[in-house]
Structure formats: structure tokens, C-alpha cells
C-alpha positions in Angstrom: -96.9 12.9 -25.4 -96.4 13.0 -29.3 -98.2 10.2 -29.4 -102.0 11.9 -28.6 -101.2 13.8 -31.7 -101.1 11.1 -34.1 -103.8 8.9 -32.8 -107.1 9.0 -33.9 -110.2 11.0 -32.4 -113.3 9.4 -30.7 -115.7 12.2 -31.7 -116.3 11.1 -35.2 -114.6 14.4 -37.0 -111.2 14.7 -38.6 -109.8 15.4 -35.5 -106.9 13.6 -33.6 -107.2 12.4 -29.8 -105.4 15.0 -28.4 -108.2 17.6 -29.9 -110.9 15.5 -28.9 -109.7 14.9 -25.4 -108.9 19.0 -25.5 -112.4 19.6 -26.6 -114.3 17.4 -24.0 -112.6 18.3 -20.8 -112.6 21.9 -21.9 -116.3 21.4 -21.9 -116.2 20.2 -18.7 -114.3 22.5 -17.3 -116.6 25.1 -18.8 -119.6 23.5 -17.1 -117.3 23.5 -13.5 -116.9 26.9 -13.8 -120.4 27.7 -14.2 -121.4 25.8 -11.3 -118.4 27.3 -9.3 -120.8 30.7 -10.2 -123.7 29.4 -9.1 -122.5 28.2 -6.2 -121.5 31.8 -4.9 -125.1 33.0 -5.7 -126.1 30.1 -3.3 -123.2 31.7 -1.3 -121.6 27.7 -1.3 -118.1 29.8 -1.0 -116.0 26.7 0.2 -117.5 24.5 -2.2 -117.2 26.9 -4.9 -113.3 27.2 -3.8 -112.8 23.1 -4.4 -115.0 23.3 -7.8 -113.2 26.1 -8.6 -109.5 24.9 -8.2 -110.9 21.6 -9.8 -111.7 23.4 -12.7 -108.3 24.9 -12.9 -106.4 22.4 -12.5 -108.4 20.0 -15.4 -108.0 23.5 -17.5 -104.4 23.6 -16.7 -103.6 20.4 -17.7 -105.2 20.3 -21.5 -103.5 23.4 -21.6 -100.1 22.5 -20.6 -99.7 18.9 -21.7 -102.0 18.8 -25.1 -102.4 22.9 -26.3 -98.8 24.4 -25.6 -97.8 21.4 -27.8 -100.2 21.4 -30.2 -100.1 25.9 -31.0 -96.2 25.4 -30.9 -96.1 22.5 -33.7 -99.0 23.6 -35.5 -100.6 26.8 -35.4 -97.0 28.9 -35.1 -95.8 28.0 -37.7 -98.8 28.6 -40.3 -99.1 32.5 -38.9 -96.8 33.7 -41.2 -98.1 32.5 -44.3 -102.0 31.5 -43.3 -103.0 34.1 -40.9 -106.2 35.1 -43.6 -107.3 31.3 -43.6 -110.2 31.8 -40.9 -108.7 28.5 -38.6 -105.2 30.0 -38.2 -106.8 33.2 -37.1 -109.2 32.0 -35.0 -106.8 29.9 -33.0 -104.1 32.8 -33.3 -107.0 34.9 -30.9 -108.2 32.1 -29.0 -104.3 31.1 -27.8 -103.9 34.9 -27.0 -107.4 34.8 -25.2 -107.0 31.7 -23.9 -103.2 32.3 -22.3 -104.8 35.8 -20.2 -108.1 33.3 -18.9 -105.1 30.8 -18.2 -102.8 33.2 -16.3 -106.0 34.4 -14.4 -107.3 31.6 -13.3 -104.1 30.2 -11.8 -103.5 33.3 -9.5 -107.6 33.5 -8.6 -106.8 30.0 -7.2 -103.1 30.4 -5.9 -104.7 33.6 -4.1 -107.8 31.9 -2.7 -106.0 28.8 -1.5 -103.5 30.9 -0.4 -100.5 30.1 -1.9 -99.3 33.9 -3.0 -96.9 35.7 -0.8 -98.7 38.3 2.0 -98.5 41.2 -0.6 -100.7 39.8 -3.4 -103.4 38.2 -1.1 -105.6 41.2 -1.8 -109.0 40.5 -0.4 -111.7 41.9 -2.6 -110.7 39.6 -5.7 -114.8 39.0 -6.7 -114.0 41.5 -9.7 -111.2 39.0 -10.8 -113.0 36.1 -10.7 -115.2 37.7 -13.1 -113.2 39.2 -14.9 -111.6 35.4 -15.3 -114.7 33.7 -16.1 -116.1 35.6 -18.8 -112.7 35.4 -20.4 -112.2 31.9 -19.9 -115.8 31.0 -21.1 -114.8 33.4 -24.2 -111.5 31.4 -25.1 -113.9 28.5 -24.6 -116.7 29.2 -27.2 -113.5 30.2 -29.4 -111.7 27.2 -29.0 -114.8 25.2 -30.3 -114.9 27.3 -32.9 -111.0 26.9 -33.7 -112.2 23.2 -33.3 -114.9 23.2 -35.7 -113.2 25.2 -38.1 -110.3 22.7 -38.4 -111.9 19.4 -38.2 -115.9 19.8 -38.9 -116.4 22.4 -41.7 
């Protein structure tokens, strides 16, 4: 998995593959979610469910196998002694950001496929799911600023 760190991106900036790759299926997943939304104005629920867990589970995997890494080997340890430089801040709030849309989005989709014990299937969870959005589209718009901020300006 080291290896997407060293390799070299395919959106023509400074960037590596593994930010690259981050950045596009982020992207995507962004655009999932937002027609996970519309499809519960078009009251689509079980369609919105799949697009939904779809979305997680694309988010969930950038997050676990390409930005744990990458905020661990490279972010952390420039906090102490960067945190005015305006790209170790900005990742500093979008990995904080980022880690409560992450956290929410799992559960929203453990609880709506129903894979959370009796006690935390509540059943008014539309609040959450907004709740989750808006923070995850947040830690989005952030994370291409963290990503333009590094590798394009």
C-alpha cells in the first residue's frame, strides 16, 4: 500500500496517485450522495438505501486504505511545527471534519441496513442523514481545498 504513495498522479499536478485516486472517488462519492438526496425527494427510499451504502462504502475505502495512511505519515507529523502553513491546517480540520462525516455515515448505513443491535435502531434517523451529508459534503469541499493547497497553488 506504500507503493500509491510514491507513484505518480494522473491529474497533471504535483500530486501522487494515492491523492489523485483520493481526490476522484471522493468526487464521486460526493456526487452519490447527492443523488442518494434526491432520490428521497423522489421518495426512491430503497434505491436511495443501495446508493447510499454505495457511497459509503467507496468513501470508506479512500479513507481507510489511502487517508489514515497518508494523515499518519504526513500531516501528523508537520502539526507541531507547520500548523500556521495554510495546507497543514487545512488538512488538520478537514481530517477532524472528515473522521465525524466518516463515523456518521457508517452508522446511518449500519442502522438502515440493519446491522446495529435492537437498542440503536432508532427509527426517525432523517435528521442524521442530514446531519451526515452536509458534513460529509463539508469535509469534501475541504479536502479539495487541502488538495489544491498542497499540490496546485
Amino acid at each position: 500500500m506504500d507503493a500509491l504513495y510514491h507513484l505518480p498522479g494522473f491529474l497533471g499536478t504535483r500530486a501522487l496517485f494515492g491523492a489523485d485516486l483520493s481526490l476522484v472517488l471522493i468526487l464521486f462519492s460526493s456526487l452519490l450522495f447527492t443523488i442518494g438526496w434526491r432520490l428521497v425527494l423522489l421518495k426512491r427510499y430503497e434505491i436511495h438505501r443501495w446508493v447510499q451504502t454505495g457511497a459509503v462504502i467507496i468513501n470508506a475505502t479512500v479513507v481507510i486504505f489511502v487517508m489514515l495512511g497518508s494523515y499518519w505519515g504526513y500531516v501528523l507529523p508537520e502539526v507541531a511545527d507547520n500548523l500556521a502553513q495554510p495546507a497543514v491546517w487545512v488538512a488538520v480540520i478537514h481530517g477532524i471534519i472528515g473522521l465525524i462525516g466518516f463515523l456518521l455515515g457508517i452508522f446511518i448505513v449500519l442502522r438502515a441496513n440493519n446491522l446495529v443491535p435492537k437498542p440503536f435502531r432508532f427509527k426517525n434517523y432523517k435528521g442524521f442523514m442530514r446531519i451526515a451529508y452536509v458534513v460529509y459534503i463539508l469535509s469534501a469541499l475541504i479536502g479539495l481545498a487541502v488538495y489544491l493547497t498542497t499540490y496546485v497553488f
